[in-house]
N, C-alpha and C positions, 0 to 999 in steps of 0.2 A: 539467606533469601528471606526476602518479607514482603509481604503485601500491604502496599500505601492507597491512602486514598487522596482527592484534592477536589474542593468544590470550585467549578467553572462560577462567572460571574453571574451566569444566569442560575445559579444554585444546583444543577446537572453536578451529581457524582462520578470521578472518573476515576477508577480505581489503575495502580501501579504496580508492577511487580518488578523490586530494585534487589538487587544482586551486587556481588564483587566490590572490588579496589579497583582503584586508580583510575583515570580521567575516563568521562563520563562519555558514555553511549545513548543516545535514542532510539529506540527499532518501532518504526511505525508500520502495520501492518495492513493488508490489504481487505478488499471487500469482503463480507460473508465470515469474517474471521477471526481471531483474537490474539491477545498476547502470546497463544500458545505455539505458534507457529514456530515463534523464533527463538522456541526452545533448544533445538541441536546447536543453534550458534552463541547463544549466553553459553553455556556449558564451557562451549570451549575459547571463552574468550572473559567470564569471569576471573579469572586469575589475575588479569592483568588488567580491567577495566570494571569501573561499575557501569553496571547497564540496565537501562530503567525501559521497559516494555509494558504499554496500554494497553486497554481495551478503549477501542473508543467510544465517543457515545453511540447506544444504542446495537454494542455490541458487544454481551456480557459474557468470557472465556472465562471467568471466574466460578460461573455455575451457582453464582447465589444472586438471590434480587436484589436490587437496589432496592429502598426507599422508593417508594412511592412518590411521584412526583403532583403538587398541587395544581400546576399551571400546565399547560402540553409544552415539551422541551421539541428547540427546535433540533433535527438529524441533517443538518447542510456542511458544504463543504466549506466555507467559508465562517460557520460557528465552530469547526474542527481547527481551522487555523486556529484563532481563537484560545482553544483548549490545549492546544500546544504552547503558546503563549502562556497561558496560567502552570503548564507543567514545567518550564523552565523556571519562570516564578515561585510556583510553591516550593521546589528542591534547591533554588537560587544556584542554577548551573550558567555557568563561567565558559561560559565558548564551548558548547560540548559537540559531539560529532552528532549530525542528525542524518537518521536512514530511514527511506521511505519505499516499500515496496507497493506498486499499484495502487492502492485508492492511497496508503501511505505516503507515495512518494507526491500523489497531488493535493493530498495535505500540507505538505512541505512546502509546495510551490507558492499552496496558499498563502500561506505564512510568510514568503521571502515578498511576495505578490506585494503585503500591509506591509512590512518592518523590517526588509530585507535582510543583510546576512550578517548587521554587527553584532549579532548574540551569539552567530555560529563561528566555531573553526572550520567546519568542513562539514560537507554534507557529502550521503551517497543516494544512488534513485537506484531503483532494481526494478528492471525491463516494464520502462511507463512509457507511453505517449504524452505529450504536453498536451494534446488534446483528444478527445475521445473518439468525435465525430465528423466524418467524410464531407469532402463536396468536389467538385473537379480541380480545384486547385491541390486540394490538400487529402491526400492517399494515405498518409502514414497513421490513420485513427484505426480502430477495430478493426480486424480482418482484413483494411485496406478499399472496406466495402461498407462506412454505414454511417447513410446517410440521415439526414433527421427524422423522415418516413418510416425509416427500419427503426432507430431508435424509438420512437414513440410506438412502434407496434410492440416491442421487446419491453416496453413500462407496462403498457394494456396487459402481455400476456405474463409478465409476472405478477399483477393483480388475480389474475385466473387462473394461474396452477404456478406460482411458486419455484417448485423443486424442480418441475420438468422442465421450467424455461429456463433454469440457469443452469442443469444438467447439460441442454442444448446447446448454451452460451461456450461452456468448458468445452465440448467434447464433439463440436461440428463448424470447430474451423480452419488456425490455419497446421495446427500439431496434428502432423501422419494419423503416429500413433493415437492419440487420444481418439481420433476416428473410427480407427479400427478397431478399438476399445468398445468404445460405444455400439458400433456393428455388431457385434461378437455378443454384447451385454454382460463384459466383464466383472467378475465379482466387484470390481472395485469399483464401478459405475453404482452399484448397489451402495455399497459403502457410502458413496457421495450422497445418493438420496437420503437417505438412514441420517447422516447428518445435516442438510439441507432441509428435511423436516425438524429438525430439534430448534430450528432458531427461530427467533421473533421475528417475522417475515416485514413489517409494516415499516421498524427504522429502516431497515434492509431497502423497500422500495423508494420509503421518503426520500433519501440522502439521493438516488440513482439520480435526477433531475438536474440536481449541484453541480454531480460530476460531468455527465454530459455535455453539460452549457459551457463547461470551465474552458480556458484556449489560457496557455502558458508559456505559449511562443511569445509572444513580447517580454514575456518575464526570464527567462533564459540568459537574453545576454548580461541583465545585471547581475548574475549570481560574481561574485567576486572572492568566493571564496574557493578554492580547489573542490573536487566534485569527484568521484568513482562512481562511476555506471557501468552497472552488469547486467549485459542482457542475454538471454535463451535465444540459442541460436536456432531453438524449434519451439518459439511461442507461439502458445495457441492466438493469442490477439493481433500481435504488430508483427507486418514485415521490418524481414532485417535491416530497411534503410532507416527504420525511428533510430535505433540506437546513435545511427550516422549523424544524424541531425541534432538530435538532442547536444553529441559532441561537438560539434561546430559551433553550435551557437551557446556553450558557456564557454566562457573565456579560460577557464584553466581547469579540464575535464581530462580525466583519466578514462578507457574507453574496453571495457574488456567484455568479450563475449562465450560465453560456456557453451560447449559445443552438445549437443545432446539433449540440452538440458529444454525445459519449456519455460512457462511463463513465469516459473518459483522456480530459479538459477542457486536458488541459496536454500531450497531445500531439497533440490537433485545431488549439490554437491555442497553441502555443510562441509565438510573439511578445507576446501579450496576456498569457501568464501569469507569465511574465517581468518584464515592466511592471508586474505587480501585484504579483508577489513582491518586486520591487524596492520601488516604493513603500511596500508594507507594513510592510517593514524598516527604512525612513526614516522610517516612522512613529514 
């Protein structure tokens, strides 16, 4: 194991953490979060693959600062694609697998969005929406309820308190449990805040704008390369017909859903997603 670093063209540091043999993995990881998440699945999937996990910009899981930067770096979702592009570049990876979980996986999209999928063999998305935000036509964004009114009150109020507005984003929608979690003031409700204060809250809000604006439903059909999608059969964000959809409209999508599981399918069940990642790849 080692940790790499690669400067983006805008001079933005983005540090790597590259593992294993044999043909190469991407794990792109979601909002609020870092390389470390996708720690249970390198473990058990280094043996046979090397797998290269960011931190993206503006979101430092490595625990030391970066350099200081001269110029203000921008935290959008479209400078993320971007940095995907220079992370293929700087490793000069050969068709490798790319996996994108929630802000991840619309990173990805980004990316197919500019320069579609001749650098990839195969991509996976783990329980994303194409798009974030509601209107009467289109239900399958957050909760199935949010429309741009709600989103811009959810930017305002994570300007104003941060922890508790994304404590409330996790833990008061559509996951039973996580509800009743929160009801209750579960130790691990605690936990979240505990770490929800340690982060740099500001890339955190910058980049939210990005994502919300994004729509990836036109982008979908030309994915042309085979696709695994795993979604939480009890996410706390999308109803169960996103996953439906998202299927339909790539042309050669694998479609599986973890029963139980919430809106991180792959860290309820690391051994099973492992196994399918694996298999996928053999495919």
């Amino acid at each position: 194991m080692r940790l790499e670093r690669f400067s983006a063209d805008d001079g933005e540091e983005i540090r790597v953490q590259v593992e294993g043999n044999g043909p190469p993995i991407v794990l792109l990881h979601e909002w609020a979060s870092s390389h470390r998440v996708w720690e249970p699945i390198a473990q058990r999937l280094h043996d046979r693959f090397t797998i290269y996990r960011w931190d993206a910009r503006g979101q430092h899981g490595h625990g030391e600062p970066l350099p200081a930067a001269t110029d203000p770096r921008a935290v959008t979702l479209p400078r993320m694609a971007e940095d995907l592009r220079h992370l293929l570049d700087h490793f000069g990876l050969q068709r490798p697998i790319v996996v994108g979980h929630s802000m991840g996986a619309l990173t990805l999209w980004a990316y197919i969005a500019r320069y579609g999928c001749d650098r990839l063999s195969r991509i996976g998305i783990v329980d994303q929406s194409p798009r974030l935000v509601t209107d009467a036509q289109w239900t399958l964004g957050i909760y199935g309820d949010w429309p741009p009114a709600r989103d811009a009150a959810f930017l305002a109020d994570m300007r104003a308190d941060f922890v508790e507005t994304v404590v409330r984003l996790v833990c008061q929608g559509l996951n039973r449990r996580a509800r009743e979690r929160f009801k209750a003031q579960h130790a691990g409700i605690e936990r979240m805040r505990t770490y929800l204060a340690m982060l740099d809250h500001e890339p955190l809000i910058e980049v939210w704008p990005s994502l919300s604006a994004a729509d990836f439903r036109p982008v979908l059909p030309s994915i042309d390369v085979p696709a695994l999608l795993v979604y939480g059969a009890e996410s706390n964000y999308y109803p169960p017909a996103t996953g439906v959809f998202v299927r339909d409209a790539i042309p050669s999508a694998e479609f599986v859903v973890y029963e139980g599981a919430d809106h991180s399918p792959h860290v309820a069940q690391p051994d099973r997603f492992a196994a399918d990642l694996a298999r996928f790849a053999a495919g």
